[in-house]
C-alpha positions in Angstrom: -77.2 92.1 175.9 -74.0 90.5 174.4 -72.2 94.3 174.8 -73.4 94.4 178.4 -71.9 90.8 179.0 -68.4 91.6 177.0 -68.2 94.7 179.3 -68.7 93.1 182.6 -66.2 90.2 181.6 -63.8 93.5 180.5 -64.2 94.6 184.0 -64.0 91.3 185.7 -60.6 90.2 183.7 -58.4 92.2 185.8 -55.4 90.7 188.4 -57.1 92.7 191.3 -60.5 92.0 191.1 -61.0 89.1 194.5 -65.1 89.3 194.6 -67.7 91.1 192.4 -71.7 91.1 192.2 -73.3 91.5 188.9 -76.9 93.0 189.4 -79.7 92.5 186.7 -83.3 92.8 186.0 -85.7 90.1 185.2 -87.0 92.3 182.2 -83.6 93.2 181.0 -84.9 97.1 180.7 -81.3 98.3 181.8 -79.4 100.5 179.5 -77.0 102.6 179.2 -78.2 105.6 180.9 -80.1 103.8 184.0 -76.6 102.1 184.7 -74.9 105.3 184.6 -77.3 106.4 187.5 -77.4 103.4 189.1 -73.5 102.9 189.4 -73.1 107.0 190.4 -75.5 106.4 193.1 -74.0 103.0 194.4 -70.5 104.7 194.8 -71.8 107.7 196.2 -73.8 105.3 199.1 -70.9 103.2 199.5 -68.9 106.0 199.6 -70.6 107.3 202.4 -71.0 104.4 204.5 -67.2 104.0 204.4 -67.5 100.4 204.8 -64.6 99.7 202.2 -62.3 101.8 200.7 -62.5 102.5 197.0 -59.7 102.3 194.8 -60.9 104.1 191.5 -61.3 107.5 191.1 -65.0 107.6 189.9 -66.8 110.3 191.5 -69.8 108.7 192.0 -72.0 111.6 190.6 -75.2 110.4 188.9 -76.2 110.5 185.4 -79.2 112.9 185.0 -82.4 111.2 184.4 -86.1 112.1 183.5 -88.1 112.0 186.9 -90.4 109.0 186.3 -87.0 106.7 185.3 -85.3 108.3 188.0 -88.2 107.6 190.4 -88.1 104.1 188.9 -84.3 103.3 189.5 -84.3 104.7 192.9 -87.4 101.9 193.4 -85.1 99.0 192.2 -82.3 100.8 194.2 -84.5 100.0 197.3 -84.6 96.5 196.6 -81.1 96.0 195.7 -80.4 97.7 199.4 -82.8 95.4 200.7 -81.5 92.4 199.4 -77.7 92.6 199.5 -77.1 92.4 202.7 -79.3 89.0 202.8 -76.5 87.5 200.9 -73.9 89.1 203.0 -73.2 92.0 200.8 -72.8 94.8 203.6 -70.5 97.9 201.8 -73.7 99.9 201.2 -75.1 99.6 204.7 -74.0 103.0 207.5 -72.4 101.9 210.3 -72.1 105.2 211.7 -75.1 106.0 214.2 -76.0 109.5 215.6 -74.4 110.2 219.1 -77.0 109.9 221.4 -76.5 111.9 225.2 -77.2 109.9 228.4 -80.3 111.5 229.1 -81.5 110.4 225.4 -80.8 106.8 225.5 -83.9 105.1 225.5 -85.8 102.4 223.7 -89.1 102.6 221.9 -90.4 100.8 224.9 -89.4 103.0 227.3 -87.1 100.9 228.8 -83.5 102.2 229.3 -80.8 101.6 227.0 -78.1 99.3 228.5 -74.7 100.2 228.1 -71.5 98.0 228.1 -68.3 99.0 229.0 -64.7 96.9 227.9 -61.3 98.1 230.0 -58.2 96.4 229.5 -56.2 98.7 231.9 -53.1 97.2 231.3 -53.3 98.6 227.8 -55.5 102.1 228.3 -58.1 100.8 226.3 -61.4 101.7 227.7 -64.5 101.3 225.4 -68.1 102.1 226.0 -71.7 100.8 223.7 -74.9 100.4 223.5 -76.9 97.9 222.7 -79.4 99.0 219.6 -81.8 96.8 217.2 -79.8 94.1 217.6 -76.3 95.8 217.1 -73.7 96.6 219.7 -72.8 100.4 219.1 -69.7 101.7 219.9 -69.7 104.7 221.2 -67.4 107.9 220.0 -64.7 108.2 222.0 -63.5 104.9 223.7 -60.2 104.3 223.4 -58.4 101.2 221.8 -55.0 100.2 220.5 -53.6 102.0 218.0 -53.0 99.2 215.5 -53.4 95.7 215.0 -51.5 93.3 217.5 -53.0 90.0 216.4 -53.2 87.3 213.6 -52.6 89.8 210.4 -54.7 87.3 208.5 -57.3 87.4 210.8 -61.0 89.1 209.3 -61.1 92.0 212.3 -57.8 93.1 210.9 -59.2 93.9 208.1 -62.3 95.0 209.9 -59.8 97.5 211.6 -57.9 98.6 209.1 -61.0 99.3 207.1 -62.3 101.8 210.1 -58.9 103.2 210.0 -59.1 104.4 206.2 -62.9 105.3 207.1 -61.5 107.8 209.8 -63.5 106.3 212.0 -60.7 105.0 214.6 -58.4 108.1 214.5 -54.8 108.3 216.1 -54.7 109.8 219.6 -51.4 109.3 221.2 -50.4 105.8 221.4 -53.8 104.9 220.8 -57.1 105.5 218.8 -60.1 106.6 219.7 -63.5 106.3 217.8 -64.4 109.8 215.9 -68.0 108.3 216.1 -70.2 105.7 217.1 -69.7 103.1 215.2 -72.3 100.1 215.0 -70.9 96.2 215.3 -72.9 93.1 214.4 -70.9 91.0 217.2 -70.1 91.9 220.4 -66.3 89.7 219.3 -65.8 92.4 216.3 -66.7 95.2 218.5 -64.2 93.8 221.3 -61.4 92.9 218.5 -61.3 96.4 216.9 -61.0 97.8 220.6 -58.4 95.6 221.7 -56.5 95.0 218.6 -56.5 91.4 218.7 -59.8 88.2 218.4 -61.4 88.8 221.5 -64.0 87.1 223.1 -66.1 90.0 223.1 -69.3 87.9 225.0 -67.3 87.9 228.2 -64.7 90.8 227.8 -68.1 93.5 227.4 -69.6 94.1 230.8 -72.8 96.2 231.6 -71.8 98.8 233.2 -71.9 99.8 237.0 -72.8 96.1 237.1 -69.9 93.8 235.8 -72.5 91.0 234.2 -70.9 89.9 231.4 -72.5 90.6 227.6 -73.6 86.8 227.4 -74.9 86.2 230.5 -77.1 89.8 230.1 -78.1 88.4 226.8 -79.4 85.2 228.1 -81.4 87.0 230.8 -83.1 89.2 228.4 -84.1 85.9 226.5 -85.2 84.5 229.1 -87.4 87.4 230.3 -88.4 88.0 226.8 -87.5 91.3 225.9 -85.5 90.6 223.3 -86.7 91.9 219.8 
């Protein structure tokens, strides 16, 4: 175990390293090959959400394994991906959802799926969601700034650059436009990538054909107790 912890410190005593998980087993059964596999396969999913960028050149090709130890680290894999994001580790989770038509958008209940529209006409920015399992998705195609006009500090700046690099806000014009939906866990980020700038994204989203703002549609559906 002392080689494993002399690597990791290796690793970790580096000028651009700003956060980093270390992942371990109660058993300490881990070696080398089973990290191998586990760290081809945690690029290659994080690679595909396209939730950060990353900077090494690692291909993110697994290690072969024999099928029962393969079997048994895509089982701990599974709990990793299940346990992450409870601590607010989200780089492995797809934001990207299917494109759904009109006709299509429905809810396991039957019910149909409300959809939210934000316009800022004075700067052609006209976005369209959905509301889904708890998420606001944006849909492809709306139409937001083309870069980041607030606070460059500011966590959705990040948030946009980030979709950006992902290609999932490419350059059309003057502005951008989503390639995809794209799924937000605020209706704030959703409304800050869109406009370029915080947003209060609880009033600026309105259901559409209606003009009843996100919050006030949210507080209805608690009160009427649909919500999930």
């Amino acid at each position: 175990m002392s080689v494993w912890v002399k690597q990791v410190y290796s690793c970790l005593n580096k000028d651009w390293w700003t956060d980093a998980v270390v992942i371990t087993t109660q058993s300490n059964t881990l070696h080398k090959a089973h990290v191998r596999y586990l760290e081809g396969r945690l690029i290659g999913q994080a690679a595909k959400a396209g939730v950060v960028t990353l900077a090494n050149g690692t291909s993110g090709s697994s290690t072969p394994l024999p099928e029962a130890a393969r079997a048994s680290m895509e089982a701990f894999l599974d709990y990793v991906f299940a346990i992450l994001p409870a601590v607010r580790i989200d780089c492995f989770l797809e934001n990207t959802r299917p494109s759904k038509s009109a006709t299509t958008m429905v809810v396991e209940q039957g019910e149909a799926e409300v959809l939210f529209e934000l316009k800022t006409p004075k700067h052609n920015i006209d976005g369209r969601a959905r509301f889904e399992n708890g998420e606001l998705v944006v849909l492809a195609g709306s139409r937001g700034r083309r870069a980041w006009e607030g606070t460059a500090t500011h966590s959705y700046a990040d948030l946009f650059a980030d979709l950006v690099k992902a290609g999932v806000l490419v350059e059309a014009g003057d502005m951008r436009v989503f390639s995809q939906d794209y799924a937000f866990k605020s209706a704030s980020a959703a409304g800050a990538v869109l406009n370029g700038r915080a947003t209060n994204g609880q009033e600026a989203w309105k259901v559409a054909g209606k003009g009843t703002s996100y919050r006030q549609w949210e507080a209805d559906r608690l009160r009427s107790g649909t919500a999930e």
